[in-house]
N, C-alpha and C positions, 0 to 999 in steps of 0.2 A: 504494500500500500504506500506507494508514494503521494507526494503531497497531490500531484494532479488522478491518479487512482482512486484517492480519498473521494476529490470532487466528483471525478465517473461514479463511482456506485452514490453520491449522494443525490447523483442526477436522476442517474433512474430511478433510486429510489423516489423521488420527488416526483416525477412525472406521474407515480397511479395517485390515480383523481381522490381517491381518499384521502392523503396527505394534501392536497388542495382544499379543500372542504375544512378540513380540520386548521390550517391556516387562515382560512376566509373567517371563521368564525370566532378564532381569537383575534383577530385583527378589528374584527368589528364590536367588540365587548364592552366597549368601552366608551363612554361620549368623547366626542372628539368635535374641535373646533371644524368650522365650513372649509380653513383654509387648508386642512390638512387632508381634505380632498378622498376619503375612506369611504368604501363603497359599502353595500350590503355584500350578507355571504353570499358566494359563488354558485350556483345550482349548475350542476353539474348532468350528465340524459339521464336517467332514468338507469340503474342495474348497473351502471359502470364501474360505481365504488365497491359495490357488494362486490363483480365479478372478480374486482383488484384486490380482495383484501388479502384470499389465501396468501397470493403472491410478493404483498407487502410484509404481511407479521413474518415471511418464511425468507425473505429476504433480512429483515431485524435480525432475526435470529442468526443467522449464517453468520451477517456483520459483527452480533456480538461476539459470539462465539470463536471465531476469528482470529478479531483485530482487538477485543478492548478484554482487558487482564481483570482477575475479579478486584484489584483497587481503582480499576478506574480509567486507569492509564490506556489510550491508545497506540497500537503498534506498526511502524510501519514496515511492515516488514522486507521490505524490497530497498530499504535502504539503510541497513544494518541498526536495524529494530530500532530505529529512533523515532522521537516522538517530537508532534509538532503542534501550535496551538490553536493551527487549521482543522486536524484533526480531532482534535478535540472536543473544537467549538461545532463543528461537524455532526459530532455523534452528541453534544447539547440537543442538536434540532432537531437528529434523529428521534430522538429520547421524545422531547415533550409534543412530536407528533406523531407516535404510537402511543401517547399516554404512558410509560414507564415510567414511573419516580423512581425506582432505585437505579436504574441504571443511569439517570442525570445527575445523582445524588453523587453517586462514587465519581463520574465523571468532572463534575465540578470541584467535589473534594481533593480529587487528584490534583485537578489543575491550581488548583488555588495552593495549595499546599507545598508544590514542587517546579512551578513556570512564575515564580516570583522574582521581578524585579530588582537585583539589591544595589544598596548602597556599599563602598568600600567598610563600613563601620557594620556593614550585615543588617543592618535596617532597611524596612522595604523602601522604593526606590518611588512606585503609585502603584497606580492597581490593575495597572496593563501588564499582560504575560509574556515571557521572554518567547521566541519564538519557537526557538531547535532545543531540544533536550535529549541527552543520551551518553554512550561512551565517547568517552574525551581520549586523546590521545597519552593521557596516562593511568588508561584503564578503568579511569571513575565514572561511573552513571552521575548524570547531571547535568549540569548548564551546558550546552555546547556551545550557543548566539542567543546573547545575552537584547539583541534591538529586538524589537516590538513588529508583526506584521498587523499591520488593524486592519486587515479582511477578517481575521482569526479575531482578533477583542470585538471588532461589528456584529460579526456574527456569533459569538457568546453572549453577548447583552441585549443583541434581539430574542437569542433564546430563553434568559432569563425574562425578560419580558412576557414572554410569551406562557412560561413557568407560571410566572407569579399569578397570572390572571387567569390561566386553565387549571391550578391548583389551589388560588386560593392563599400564595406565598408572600406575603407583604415583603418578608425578610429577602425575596431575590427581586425586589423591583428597588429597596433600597440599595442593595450591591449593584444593579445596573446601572441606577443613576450615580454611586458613586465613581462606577468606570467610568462615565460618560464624561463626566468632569475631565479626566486625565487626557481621553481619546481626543475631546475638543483642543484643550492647550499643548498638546502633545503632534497631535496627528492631523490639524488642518491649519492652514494658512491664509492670512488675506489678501487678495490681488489687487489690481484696479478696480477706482469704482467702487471696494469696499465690497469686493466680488468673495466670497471663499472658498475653498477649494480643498479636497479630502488627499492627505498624500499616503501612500503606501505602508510606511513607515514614521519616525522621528524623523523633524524637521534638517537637523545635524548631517543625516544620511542622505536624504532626498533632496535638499538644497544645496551644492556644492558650489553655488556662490549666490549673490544677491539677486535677486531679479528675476534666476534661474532654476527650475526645480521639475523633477523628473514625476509621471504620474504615470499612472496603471490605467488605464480606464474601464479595467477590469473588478476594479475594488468600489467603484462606486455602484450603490445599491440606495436608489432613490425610496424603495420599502421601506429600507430602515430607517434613513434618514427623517422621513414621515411618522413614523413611529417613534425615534426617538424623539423629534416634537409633540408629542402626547404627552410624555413623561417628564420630559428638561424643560421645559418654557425659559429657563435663563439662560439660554444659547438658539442662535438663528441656526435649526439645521436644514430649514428647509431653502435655505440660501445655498446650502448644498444640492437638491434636488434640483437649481436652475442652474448650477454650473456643471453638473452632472451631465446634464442633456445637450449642455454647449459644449462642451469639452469631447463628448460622444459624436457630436457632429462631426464639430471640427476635425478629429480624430479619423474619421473616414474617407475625409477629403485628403488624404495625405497619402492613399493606397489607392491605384491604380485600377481595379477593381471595387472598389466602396466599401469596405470592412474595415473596424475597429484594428490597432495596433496592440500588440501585446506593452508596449512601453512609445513615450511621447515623452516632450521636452516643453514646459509653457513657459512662457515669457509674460513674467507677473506685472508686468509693466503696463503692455498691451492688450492681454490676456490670447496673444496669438500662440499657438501650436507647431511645432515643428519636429523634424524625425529625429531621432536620439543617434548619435553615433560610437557610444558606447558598444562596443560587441557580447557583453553580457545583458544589458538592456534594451535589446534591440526593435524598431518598431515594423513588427513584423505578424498578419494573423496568426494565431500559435497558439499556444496552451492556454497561456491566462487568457488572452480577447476570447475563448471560447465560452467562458463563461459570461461574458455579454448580454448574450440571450436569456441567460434566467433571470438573470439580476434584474434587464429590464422586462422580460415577458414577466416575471413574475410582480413586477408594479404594474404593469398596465393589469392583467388579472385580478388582481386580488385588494390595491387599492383604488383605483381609477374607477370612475361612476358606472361608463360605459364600455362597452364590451372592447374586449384586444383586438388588438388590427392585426389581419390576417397575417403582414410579415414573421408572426412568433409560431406560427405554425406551418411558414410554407419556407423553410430555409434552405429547400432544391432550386428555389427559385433564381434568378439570375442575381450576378452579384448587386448588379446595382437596385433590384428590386429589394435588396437586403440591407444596404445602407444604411446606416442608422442618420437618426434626422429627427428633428425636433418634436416631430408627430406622435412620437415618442412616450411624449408625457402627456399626463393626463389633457384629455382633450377638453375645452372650454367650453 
């Protein structure tokens, strides 16, 4: 289970429509302000959840059984058993959309317990999770990359979210909001305009100079961000979901065929985009821009008033009919 592995089985698993339903309906639990744009739940034909469930609880299983240790710990096993906070936060979602407590319990208690940020004096550092954990090269199980991916903290604080309200769990919507704190000062930036922007990582790694700063647009998830304005009211994150969508354009116009880049370059000045020349970062469709498709098929589904535009289901279709484009977001 590699880190991109992890996200294949999280996809399929996500694709039977039960796991939709079950998403549409904690998402709408809650009163939520006009502007945050949250639809009713999802109805889905008639028999389709029923026919998916064998196939879902029997997939669960398989995954537990697998990949996640009875503490908690996720395994990857394809790449010398280490453990990541993708994975993690991963099998969070998993968790609280087959309804499992115990198995989000141990999962969270793991992570929380052993992907802690420290200080040189061994005091925690905030409340965002180190990223890689595992054998170090002097044989210790442990820290391996001590920086932050906040795909992996985003998506464990939508999980607890989602926790707190399908369980009943006050105690993990206070923990999400207090990650949410760290991820905002930590993990976004303001452009021009007073624009913000969600970056990969710490600003330290991402920024390697002024003005200048490297982005995924594979990490932006306009859901959460929605979401996390339900619970945070003292941070604009839906400032996020409008450069999400701009950044996703822009991002397309840069490929030759009209697809998202695995990595982009913006220019916080202008808020223009340009291709990365990094050869580890390269802006190229790939692994991560594959995940594009859920992040926004699953907003336009699940929070947007009206129905998805066909683009999230017809992705045979020619590239440019795939382009992403501001149609994107919820429609007006």
């Amino acid at each position: 289970m590699n880190h991109w592995l992890t996200f294949g089985s999280f996809i399929k698993f996500f694709q039977g429509s039960g796991c939709l339903v079950a998403i549409a309906l904690l998402l709408s639990s809650c009163n939520v302000a006009a502007k945050t744009a949250v639809a009713p739940p999802v109805v889905l034909p008639t028999g389709v959840a029923v026919a998916n469930q064998e196939i879902i609880q029997q997939s669960w299983q398989a995954y537990r059984q697998r990949f996640i240790q009875s503490d908690g710990r996720v395994i990857d096993r394809e790449a010398d058993n280490r453990t990541t906070s993708e994975g993690q936060a991963y099998a969070l979602l998993r968790s609280v959309l087959m309804d499992d407590r115990d198995t989000f319990e141990r999962v969270l208690n793991w992570s929380e317990n052993n992907l802690q940020r420290k200080q040189p004096d061994g005091s925690r550092r905030d409340r965002l999770w180190l990223w890689k954990w595992g054998l170090n090269e002097q044989g210790v199980w442990g820290a391996i990359d001590t920086n932050f991916a906040s795909d992996g903290d985003m998506d464990a604080m939508t999980a607890l979210i989602l926790a707190s309200r399908r369980w009943s769990r006050p105690d993990y919507l206070d923990l999400a909001r207090s990650k949410l704190q760290d991820l905002w000062t930590l993990s976004t930036i303001e452009g021009s305009q007073q624009q913000r922007y969600f970056l990969p990582g710490a600003k330290e790694v991402f920024q390697p100079q002024p003005g200048r700063v490297y982005l995924n647009p594979s990490y932006f998830a306009p859901y959460a961000f929605r979401l996390f304005a339900q619970v945070d009211p003292s941070h604009n994150w839906m400032a996020l979901v409008d450069s999400s969508y701009q950044v996703l354009d822009q991002s397309a116009q840069l490929s030759a065929v009209g697809l998202p880049s695995d990595w982009i370059v913006l220019d916080t000045a202008s808020g223009a985009v340009q291709p990365s020349q990094d050869a580890k970062l390269q802006s190229i469709y790939g692994f991560d821009a594959y995940r594009v498709w859920m992040a926004s098929g699953t907003g336009c589904r699940l929070i947007c008033r009206t129905a998805c535009p066909e683009i999230f289901t017809e992705l045979a279709a020619s590239a440019r009919e795939v382009a992403i484009t501001k149609s994107y977001s919820c429609p007006t």
